[in-house]
N, CA, C and O atoms as a printed pandas DataFrame, in Angstrom:
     atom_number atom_name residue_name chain_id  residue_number  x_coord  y_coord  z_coord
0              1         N          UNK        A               1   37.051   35.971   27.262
1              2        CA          UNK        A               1   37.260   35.645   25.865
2              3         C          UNK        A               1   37.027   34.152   25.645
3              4         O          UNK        A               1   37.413   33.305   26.450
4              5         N          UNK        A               2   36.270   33.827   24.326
5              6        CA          UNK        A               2   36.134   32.735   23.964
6              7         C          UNK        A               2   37.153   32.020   22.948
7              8         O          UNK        A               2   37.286   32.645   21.895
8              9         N          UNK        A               3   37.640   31.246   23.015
9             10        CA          UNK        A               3   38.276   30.798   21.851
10            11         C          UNK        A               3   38.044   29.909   20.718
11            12         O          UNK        A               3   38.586   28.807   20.798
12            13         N          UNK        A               4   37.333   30.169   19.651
13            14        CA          UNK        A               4   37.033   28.857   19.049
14            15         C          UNK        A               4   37.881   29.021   17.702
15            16         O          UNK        A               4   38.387   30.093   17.369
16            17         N          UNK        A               5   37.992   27.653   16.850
17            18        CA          UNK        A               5   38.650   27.987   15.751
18            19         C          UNK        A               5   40.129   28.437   15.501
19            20         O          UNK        A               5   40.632   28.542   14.383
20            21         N          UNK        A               6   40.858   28.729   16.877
21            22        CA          UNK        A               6   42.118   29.374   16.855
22            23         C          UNK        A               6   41.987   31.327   16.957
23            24         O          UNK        A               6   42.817   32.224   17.107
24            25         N          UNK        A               7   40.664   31.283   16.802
25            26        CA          UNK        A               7   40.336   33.037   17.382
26            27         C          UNK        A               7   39.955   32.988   18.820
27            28         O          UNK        A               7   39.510   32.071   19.511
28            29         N          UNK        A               8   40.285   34.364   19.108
29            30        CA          UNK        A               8   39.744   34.713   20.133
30            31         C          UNK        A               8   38.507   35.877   20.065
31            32         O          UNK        A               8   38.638   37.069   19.788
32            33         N          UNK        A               9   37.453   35.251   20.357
33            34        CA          UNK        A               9   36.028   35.652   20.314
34            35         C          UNK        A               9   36.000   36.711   21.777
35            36         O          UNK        A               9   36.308   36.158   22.833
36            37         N          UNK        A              10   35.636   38.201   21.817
37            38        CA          UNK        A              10   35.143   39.119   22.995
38            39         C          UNK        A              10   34.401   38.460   23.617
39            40         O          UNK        A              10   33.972   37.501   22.976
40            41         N          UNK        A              11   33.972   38.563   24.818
41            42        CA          UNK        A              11   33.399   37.718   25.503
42            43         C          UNK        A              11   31.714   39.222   25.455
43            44         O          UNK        A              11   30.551   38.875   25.659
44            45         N          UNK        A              12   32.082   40.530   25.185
45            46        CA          UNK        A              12   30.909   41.401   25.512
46            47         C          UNK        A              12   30.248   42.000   23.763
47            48         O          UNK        A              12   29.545   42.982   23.524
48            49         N          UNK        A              13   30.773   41.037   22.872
49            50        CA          UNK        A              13   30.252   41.415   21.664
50            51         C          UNK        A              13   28.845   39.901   21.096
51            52         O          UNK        A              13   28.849   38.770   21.583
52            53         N          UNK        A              14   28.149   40.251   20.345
53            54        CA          UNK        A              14   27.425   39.727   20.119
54            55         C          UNK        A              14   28.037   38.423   18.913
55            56         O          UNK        A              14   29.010   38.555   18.170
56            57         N          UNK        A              15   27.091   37.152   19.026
57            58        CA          UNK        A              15   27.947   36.083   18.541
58            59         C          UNK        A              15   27.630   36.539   16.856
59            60         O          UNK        A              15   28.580   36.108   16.203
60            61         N          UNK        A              16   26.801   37.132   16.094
61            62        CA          UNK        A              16   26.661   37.526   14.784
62            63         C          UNK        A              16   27.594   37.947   14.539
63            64         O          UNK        A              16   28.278   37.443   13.648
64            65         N          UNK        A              17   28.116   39.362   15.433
65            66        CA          UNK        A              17   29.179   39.841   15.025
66            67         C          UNK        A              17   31.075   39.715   15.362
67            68         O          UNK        A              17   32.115   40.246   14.971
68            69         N          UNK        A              18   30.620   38.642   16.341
69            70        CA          UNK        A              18   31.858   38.123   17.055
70            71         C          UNK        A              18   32.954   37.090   15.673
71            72         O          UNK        A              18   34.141   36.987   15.363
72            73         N          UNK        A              19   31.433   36.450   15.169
73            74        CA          UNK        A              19   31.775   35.303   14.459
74            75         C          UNK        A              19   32.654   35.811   13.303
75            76         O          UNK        A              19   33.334   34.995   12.681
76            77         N          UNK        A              20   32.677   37.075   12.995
77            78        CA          UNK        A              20   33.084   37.396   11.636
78            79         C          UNK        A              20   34.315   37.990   11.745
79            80         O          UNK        A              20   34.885   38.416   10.740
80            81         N          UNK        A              21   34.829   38.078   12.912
81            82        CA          UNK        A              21   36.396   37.724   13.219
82            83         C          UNK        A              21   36.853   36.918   12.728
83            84         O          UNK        A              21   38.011   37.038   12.328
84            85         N          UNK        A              22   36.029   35.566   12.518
85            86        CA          UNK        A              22   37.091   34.102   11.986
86            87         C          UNK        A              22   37.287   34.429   10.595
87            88         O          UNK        A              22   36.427   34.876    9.836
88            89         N          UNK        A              23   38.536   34.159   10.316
89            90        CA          UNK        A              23   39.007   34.833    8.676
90            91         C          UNK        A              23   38.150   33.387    7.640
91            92         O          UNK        A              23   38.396   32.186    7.750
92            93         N          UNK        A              24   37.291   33.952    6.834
93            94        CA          UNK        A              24   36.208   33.210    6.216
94            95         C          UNK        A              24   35.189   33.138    6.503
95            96         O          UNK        A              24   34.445   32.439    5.816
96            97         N          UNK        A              25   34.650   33.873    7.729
97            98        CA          UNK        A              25   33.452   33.854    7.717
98            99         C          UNK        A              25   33.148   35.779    7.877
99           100         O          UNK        A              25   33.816   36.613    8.488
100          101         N          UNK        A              26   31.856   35.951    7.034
101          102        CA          UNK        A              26   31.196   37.374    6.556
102          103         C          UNK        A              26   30.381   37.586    7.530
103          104         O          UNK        A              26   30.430   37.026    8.625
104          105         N          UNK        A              27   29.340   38.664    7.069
105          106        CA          UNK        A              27   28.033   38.885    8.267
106          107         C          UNK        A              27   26.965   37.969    7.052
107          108         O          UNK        A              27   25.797   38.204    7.359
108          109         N          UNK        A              28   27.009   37.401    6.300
109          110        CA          UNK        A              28   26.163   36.652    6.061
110          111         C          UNK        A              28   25.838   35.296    6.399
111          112         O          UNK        A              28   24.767   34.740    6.639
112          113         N          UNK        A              29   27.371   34.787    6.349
113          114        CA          UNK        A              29   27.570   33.488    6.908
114          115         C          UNK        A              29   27.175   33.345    8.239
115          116         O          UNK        A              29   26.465   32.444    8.687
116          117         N          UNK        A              30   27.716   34.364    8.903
117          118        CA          UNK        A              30   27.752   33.979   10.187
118          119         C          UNK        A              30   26.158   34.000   11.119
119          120         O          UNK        A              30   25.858   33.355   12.124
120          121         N          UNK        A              31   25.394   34.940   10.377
121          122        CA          UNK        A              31   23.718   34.844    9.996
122          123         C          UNK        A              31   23.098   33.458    9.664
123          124         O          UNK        A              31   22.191   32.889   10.272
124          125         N          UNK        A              32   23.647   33.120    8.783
125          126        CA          UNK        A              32   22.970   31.830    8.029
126          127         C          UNK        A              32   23.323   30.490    9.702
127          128         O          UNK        A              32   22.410   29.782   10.128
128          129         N          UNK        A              33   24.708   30.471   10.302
129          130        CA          UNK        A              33   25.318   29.978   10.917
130          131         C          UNK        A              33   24.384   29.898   12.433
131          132         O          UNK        A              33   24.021   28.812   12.884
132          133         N          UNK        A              34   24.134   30.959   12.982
133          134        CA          UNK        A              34   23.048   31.851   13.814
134          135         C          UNK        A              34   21.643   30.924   13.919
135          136         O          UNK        A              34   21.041   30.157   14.669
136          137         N          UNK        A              35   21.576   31.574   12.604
137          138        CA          UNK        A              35   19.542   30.785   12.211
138          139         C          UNK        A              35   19.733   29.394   12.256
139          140         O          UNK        A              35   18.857   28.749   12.833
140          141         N          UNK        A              36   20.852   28.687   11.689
141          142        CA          UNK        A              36   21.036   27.163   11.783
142          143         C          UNK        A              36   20.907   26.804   13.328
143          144         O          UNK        A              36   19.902   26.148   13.602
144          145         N          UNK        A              37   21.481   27.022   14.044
145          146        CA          UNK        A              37   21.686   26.774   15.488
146          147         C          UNK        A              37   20.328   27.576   16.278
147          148         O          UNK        A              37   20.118   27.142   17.411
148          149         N          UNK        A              38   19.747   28.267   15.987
149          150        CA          UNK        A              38   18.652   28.576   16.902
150          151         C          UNK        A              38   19.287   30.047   17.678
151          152         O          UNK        A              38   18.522   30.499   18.531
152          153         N          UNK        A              39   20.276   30.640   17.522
153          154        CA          UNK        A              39   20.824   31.456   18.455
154          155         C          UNK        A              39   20.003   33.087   17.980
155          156         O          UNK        A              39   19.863   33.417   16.802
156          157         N          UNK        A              40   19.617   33.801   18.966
157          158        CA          UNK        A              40   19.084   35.104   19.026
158          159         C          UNK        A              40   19.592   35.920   18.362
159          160         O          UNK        A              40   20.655   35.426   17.987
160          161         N          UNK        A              41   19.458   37.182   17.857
161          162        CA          UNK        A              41   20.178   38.186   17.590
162          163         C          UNK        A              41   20.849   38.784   18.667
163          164         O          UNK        A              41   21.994   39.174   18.441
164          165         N          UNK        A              42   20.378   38.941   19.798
165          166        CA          UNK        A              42   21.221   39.602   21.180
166          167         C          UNK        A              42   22.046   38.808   21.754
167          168         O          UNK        A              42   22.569   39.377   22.712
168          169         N          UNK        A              43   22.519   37.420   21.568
169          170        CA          UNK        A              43   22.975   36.392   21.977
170          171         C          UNK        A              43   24.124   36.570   22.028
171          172         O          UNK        A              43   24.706   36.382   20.960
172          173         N          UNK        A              44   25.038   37.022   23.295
173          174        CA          UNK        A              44   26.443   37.467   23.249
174          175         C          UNK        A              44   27.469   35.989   23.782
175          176         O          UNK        A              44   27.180   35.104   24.588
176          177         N          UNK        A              45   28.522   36.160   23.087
177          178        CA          UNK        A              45   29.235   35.400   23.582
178          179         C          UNK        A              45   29.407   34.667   24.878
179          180         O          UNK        A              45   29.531   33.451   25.019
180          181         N          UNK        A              46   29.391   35.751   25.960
181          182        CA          UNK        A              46   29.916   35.338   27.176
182          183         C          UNK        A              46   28.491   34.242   27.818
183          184         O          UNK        A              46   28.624   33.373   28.680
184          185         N          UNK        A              47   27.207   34.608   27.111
185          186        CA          UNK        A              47   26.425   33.837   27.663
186          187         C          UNK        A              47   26.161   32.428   26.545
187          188         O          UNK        A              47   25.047   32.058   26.174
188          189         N          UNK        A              48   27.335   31.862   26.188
189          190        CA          UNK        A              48   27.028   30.878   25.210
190          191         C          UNK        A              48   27.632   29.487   26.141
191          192         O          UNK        A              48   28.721   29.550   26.712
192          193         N          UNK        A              49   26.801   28.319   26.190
193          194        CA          UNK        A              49   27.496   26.890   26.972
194          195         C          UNK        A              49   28.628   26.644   26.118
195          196         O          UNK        A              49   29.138   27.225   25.160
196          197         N          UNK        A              50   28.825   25.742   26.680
197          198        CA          UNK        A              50   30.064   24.831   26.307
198          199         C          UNK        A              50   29.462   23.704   25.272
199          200         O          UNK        A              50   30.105   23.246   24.328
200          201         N          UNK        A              51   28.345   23.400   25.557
201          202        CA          UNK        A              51   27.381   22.537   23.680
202          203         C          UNK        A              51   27.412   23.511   22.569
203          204         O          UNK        A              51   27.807   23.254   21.432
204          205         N          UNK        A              52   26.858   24.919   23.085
205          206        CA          UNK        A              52   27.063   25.349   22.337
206          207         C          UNK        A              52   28.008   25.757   21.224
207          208         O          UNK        A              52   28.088   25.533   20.016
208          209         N          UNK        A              53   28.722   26.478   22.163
209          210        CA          UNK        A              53   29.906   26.501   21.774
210          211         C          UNK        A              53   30.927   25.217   20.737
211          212         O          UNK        A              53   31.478   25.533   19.682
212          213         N          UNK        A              54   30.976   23.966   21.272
213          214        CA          UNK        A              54   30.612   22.514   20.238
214          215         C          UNK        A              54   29.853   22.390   19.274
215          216         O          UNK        A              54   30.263   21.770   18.293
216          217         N          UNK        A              55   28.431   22.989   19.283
217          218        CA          UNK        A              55   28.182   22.746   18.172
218          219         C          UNK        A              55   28.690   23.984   17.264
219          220         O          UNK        A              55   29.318   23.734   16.235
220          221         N          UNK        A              56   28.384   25.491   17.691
221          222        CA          UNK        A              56   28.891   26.103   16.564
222          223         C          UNK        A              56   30.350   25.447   15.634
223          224         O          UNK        A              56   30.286   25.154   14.440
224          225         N          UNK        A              57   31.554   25.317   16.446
225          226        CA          UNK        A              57   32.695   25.127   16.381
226          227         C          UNK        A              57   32.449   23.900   15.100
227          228         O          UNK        A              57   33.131   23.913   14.075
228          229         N          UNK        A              58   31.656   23.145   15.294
229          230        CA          UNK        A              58   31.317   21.707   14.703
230          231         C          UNK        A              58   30.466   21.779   13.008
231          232         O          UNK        A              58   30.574   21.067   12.010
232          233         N          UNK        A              59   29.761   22.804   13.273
233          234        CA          UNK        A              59   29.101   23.400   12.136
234          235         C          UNK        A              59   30.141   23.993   11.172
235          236         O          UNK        A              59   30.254   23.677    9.988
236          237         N          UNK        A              60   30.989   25.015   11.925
237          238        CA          UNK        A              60   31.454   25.946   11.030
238          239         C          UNK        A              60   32.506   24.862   10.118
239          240         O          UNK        A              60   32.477   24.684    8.900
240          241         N          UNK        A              61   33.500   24.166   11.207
241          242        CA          UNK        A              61   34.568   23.597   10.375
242          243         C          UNK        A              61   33.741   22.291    9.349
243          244         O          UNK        A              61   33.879   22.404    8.131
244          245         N          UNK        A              62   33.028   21.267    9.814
245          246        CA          UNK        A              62   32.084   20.792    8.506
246          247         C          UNK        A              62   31.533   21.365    7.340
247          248         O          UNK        A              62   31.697   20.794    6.262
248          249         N          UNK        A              63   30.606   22.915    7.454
249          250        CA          UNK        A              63   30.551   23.568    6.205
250          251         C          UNK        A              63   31.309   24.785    5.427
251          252         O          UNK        A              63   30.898   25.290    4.382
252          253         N          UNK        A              64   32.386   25.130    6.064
253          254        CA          UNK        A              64   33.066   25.879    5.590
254          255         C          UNK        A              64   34.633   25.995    5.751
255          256         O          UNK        A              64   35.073   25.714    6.866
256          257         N          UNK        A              65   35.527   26.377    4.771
257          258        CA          UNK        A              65   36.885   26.553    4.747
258          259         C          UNK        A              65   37.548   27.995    5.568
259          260         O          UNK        A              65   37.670   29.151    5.161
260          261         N          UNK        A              66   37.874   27.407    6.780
261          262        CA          UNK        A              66   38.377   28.765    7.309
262          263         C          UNK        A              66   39.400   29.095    7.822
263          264         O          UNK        A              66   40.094   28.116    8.098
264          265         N          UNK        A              67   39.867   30.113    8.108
265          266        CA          UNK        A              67   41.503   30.478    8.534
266          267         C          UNK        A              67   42.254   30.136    7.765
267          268         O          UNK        A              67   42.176   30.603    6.629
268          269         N          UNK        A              68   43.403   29.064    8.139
269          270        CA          UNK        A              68   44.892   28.679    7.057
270          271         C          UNK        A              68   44.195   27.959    6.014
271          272         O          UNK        A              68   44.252   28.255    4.820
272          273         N          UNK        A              69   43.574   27.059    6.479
273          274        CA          UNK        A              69   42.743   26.236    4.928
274          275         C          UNK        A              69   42.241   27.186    3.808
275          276         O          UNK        A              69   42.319   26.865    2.622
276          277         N          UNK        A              70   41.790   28.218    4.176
277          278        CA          UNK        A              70   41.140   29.365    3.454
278          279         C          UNK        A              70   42.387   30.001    2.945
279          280         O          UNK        A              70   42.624   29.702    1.775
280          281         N          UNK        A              71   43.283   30.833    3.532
281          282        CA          UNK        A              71   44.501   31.235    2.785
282          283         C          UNK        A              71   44.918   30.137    1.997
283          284         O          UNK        A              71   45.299   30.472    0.875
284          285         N          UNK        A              72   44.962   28.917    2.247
285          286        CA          UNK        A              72   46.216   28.437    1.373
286          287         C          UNK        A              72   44.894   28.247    0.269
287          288         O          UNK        A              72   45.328   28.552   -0.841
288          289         N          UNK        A              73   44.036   28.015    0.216
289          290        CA          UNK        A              73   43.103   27.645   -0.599
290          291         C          UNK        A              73   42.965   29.244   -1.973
291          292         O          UNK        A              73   43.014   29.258   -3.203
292          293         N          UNK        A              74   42.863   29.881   -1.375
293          294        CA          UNK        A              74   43.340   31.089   -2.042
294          295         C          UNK        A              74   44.511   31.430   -2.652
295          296         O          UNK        A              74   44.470   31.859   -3.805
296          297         N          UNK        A              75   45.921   31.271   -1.870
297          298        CA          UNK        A              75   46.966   31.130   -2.660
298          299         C          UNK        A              75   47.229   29.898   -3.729
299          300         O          UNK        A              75   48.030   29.829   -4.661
300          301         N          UNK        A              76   46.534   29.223   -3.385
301          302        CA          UNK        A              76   46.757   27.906   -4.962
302          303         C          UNK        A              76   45.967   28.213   -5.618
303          304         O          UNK        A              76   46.184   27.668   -6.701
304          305         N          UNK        A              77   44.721   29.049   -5.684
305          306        CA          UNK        A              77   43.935   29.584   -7.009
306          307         C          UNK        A              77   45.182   30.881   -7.447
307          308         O          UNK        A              77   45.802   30.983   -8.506
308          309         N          UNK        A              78   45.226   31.439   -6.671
309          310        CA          UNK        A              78   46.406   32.561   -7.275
310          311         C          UNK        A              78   47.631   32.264   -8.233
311          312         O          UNK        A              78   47.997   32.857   -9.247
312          313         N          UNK        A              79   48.260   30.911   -7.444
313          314        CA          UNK        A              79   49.424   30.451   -7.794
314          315         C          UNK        A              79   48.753   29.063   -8.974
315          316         O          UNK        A              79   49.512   28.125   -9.216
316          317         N          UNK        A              80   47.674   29.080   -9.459
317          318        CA          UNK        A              80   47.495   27.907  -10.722
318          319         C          UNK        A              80   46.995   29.158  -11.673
319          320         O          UNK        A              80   46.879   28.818  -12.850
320          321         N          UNK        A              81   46.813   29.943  -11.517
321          322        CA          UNK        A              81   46.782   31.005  -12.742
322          323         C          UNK        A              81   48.137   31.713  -12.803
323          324         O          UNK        A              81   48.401   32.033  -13.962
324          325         N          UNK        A              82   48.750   31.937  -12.225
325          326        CA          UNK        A              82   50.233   31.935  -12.481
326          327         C          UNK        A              82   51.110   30.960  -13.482
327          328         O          UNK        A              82   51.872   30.991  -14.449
328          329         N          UNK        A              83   50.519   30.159  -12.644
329          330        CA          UNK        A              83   51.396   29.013  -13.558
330          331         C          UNK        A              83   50.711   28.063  -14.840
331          332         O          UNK        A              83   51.271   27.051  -15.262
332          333         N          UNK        A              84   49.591   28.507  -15.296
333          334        CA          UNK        A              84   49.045   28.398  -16.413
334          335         C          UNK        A              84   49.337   29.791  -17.577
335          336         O          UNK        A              84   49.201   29.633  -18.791
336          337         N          UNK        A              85   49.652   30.807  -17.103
337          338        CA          UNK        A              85   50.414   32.272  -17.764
338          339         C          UNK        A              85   49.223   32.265  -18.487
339          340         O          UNK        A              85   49.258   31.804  -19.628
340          341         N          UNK        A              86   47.994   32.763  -17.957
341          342        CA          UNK        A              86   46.978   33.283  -18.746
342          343         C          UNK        A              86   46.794   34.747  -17.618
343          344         O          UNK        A              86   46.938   34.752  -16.395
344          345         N          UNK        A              87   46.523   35.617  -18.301
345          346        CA          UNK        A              87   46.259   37.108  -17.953
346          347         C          UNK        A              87   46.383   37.768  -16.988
347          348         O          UNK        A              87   47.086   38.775  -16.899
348          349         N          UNK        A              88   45.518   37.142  -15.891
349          350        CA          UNK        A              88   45.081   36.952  -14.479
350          351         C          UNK        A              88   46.182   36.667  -14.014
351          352         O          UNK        A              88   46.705   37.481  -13.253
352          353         N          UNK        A              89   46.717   35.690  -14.265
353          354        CA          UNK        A              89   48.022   35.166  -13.898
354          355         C          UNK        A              89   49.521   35.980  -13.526
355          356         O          UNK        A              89   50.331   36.024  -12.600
356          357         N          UNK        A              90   49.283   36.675  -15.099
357          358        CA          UNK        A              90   50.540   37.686  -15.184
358          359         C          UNK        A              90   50.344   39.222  -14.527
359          360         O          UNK        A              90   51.309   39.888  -14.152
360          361         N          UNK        A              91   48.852   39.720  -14.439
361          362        CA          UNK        A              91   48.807   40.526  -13.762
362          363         C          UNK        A              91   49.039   40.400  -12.266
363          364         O          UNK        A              91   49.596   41.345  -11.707
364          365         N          UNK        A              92   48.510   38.856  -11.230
365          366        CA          UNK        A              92   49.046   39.115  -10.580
366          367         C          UNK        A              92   50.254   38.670   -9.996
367          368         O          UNK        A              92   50.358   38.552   -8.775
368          369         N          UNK        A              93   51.534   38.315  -11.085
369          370        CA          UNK        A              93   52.712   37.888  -10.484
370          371         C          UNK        A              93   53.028   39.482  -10.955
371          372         O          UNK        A              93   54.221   39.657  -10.706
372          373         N          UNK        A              94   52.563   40.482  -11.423
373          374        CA          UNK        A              94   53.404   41.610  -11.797
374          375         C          UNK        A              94   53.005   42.903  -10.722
375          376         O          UNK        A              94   53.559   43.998  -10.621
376          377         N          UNK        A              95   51.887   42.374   -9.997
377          378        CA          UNK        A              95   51.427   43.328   -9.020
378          379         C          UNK        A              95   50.377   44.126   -9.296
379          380         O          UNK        A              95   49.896   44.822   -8.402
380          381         N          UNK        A              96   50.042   44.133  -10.145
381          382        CA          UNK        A              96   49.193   45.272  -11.145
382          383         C          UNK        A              96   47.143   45.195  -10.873
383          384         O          UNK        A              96   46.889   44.094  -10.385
384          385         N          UNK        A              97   46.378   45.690  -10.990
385          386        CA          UNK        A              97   44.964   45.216  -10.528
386          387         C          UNK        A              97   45.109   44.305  -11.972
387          388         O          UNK        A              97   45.800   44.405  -12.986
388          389         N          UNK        A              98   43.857   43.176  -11.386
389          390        CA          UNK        A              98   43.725   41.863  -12.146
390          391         C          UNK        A              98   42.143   42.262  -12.571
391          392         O          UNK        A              98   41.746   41.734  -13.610
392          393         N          UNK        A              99   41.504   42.867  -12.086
393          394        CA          UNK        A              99   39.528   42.823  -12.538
394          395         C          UNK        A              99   39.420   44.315  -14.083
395          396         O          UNK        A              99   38.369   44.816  -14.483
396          397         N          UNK        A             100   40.558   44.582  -14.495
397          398        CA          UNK        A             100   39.908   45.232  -14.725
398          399         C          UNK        A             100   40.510   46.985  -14.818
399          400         O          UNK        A             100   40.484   47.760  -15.774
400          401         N          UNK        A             101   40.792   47.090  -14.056
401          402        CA          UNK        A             101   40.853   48.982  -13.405
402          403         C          UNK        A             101   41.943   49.061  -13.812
403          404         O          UNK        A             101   42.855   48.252  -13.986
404          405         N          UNK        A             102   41.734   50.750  -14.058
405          406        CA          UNK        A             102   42.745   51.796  -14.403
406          407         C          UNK        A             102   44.216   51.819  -13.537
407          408         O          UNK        A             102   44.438   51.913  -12.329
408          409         N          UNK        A             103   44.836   51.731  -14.350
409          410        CA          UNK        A             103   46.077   51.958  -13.926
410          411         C          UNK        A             103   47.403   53.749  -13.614
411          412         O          UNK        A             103   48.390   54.202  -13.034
412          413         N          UNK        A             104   46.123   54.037  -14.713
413          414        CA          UNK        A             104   47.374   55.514  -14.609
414          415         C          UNK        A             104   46.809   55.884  -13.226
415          416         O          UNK        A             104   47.430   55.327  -12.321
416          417         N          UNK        A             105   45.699   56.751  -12.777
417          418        CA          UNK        A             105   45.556   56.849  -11.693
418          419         C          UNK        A             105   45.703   56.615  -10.665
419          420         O          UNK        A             105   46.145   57.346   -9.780
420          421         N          UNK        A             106   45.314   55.425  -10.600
421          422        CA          UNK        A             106   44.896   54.320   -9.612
422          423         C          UNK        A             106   45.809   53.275   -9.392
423          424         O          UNK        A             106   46.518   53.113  -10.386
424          425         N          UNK        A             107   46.074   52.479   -8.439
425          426        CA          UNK        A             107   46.843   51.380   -8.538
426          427         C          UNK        A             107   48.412   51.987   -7.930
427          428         O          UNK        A             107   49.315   51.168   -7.756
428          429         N          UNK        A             108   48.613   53.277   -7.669
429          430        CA          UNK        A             108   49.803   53.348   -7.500
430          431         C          UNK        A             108   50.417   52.433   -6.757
431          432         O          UNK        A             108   51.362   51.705   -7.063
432          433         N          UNK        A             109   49.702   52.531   -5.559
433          434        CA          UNK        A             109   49.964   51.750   -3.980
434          435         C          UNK        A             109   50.697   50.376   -4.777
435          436         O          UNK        A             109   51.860   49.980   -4.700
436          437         N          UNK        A             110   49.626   49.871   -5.502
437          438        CA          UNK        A             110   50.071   48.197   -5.275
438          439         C          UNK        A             110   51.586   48.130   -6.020
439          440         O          UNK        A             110   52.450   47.358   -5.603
440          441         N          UNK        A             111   51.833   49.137   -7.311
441          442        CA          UNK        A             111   53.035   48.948   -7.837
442          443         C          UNK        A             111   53.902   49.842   -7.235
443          444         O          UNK        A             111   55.050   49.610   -7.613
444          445         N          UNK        A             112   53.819   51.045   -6.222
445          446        CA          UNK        A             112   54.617   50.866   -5.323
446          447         C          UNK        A             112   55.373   49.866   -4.349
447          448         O          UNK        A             112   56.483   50.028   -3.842
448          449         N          UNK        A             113   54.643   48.968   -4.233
449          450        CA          UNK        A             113   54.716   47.886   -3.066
450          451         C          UNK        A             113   55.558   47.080   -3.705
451          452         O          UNK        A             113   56.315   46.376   -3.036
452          453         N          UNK        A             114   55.583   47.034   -5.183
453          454        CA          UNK        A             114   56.489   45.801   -5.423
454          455         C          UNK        A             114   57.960   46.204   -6.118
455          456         O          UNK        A             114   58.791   45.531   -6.727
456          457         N          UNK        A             115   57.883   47.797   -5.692
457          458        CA          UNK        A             115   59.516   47.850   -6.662
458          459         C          UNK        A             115   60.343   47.811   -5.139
459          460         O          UNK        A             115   61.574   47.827   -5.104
């Protein structure tokens, strides 16, 4: 196992799809991330250096917000529409879907969850 970022990366999965373990990064990013660095599509973890490994690590945290930075970055968009009490806001301090969707049907789960 590799560790970068505070994850632990398989050492027998491929780095495209290894990468998208790290909470914030997709299969697109981690593509775009890939082609930046020169790395193969078959390019598995366990056969990655220790530069390498540096530079990915070096790339990702320079262009992107990931793990706790990413949650909390998410909970203060959550929590400034809250506390501006516009729509979005109140739907989600009340639990309820926020985009949109039906409620009689649908949605039980989430307003289960909050009584």
């Amino acid at each position: 196992m590799v560790y970068i970022l505070n994850t632990n990366l398989k050492n027998n999965k491929k780095v495209r799809t290894a990468l998208c373990e790290i909470y914030g990064l997709g299969k697109t990013l981690s593509s775009q991330i890939c082609d930046q660095l020169g790395f193969s599509e078959k390019l598995k973890i366990s056969t990655l250096t220790n530069f390498q490994i540096e530079q990915l690590s070096q790339i990702i945290t320079q262009n992107f917000l990931i793990g706790g930075d990413k949650r909390r970055d998410l909970r203060n968009n959550k929590n400034r529409l809250i506390a501006i009490g516009c729509y979005r806001g109140f739907r989600h301090n009340i639990g309820l879907p926020v985009r949109g969707q039906r409620t009689h049907g649908n949605a039980r789960t989430a307003r289960r969850m909050k009584k």
